[in-house]
C-alpha positions as CSV (number, residue, x, y, z in Angstrom):
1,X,-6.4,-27.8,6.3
2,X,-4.3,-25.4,8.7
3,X,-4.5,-22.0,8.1
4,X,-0.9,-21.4,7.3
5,X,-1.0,-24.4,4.1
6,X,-4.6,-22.3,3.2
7,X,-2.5,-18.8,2.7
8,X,0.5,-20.8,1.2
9,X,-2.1,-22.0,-1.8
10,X,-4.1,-18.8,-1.8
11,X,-0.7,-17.0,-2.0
12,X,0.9,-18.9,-5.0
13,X,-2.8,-18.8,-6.5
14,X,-2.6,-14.9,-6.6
15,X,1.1,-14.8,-7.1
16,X,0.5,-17.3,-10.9
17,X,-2.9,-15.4,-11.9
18,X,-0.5,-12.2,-11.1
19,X,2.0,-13.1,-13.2
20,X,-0.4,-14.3,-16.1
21,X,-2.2,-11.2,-16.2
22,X,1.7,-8.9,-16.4
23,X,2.5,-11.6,-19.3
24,X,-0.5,-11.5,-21.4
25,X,-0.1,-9.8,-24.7
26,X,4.0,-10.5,-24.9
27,X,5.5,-12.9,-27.4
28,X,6.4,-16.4,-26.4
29,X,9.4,-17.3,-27.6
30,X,9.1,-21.1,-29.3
31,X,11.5,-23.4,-27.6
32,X,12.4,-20.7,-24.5
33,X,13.7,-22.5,-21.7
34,X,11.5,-20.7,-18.9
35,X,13.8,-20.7,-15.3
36,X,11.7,-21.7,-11.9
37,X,10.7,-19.2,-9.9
38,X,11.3,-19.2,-6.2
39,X,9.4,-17.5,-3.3
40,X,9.9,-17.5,0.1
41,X,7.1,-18.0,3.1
42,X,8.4,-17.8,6.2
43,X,11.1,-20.9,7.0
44,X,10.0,-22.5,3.7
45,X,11.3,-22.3,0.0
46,X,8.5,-22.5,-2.6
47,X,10.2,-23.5,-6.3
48,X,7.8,-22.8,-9.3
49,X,8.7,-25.1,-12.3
50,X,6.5,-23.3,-15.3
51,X,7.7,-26.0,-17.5
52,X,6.4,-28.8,-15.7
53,X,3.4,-27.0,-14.1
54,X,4.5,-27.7,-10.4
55,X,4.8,-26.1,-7.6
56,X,7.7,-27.9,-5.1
57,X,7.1,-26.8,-1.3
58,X,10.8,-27.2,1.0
59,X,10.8,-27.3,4.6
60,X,13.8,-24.7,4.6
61,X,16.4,-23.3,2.3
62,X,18.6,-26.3,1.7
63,X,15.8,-28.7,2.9
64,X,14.4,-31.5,1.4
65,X,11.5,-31.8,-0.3
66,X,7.9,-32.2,1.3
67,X,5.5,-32.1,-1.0
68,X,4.4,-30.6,-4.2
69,X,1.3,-29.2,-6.3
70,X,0.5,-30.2,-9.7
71,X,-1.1,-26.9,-11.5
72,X,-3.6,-27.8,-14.5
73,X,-5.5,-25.0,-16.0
74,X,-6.9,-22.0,-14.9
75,X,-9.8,-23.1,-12.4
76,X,-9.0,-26.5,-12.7
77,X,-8.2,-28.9,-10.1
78,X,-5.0,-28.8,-8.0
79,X,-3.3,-32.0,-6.6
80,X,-0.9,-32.3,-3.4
81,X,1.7,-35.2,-3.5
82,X,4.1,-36.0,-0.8
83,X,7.8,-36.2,-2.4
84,X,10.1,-39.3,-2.4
């Protein structure tokens, strides 16, 4: 794997477990509609979709899509699919 897609995943990794950790102890609201969360690295636009768990990599603002991660649960396994 290339170093720069290694510190994008270890980035995001820190960045959700970050985010968990601030969020802990607050009330969920049932039925809250949670917005995606966006991040830049670089020339790419990351878009975090809590909702669905995924995590959609663009080659540049206004890009297309190039691929996207599939979060499970904490520890668990984390899958890489090319978009259509």
């Amino acid at each position: 794997m290339k170093h720069s897609q290694l510190y994008f995943v270890a980035s995001a990794v820190i960045l959700l477990l970050a985010g968990a950790l601030l969020s802990k102890g607050r009330a969920a609201q049932a039925g809250a509609e949670v917005p995606p969360v966006a991040y830049v690295f670089g020339s790419q636009l990351t878009v975090y979709y809590p909702a669905q768990k995924k995590l959609y990599v663009y080659s540049e603002l206004g890009g297309s899509c190039v691929f996207a991660y599939t979060l499970s649960t904490p520890g668990g396994p984390v899958t890489r699919e090319n978009c259509k």
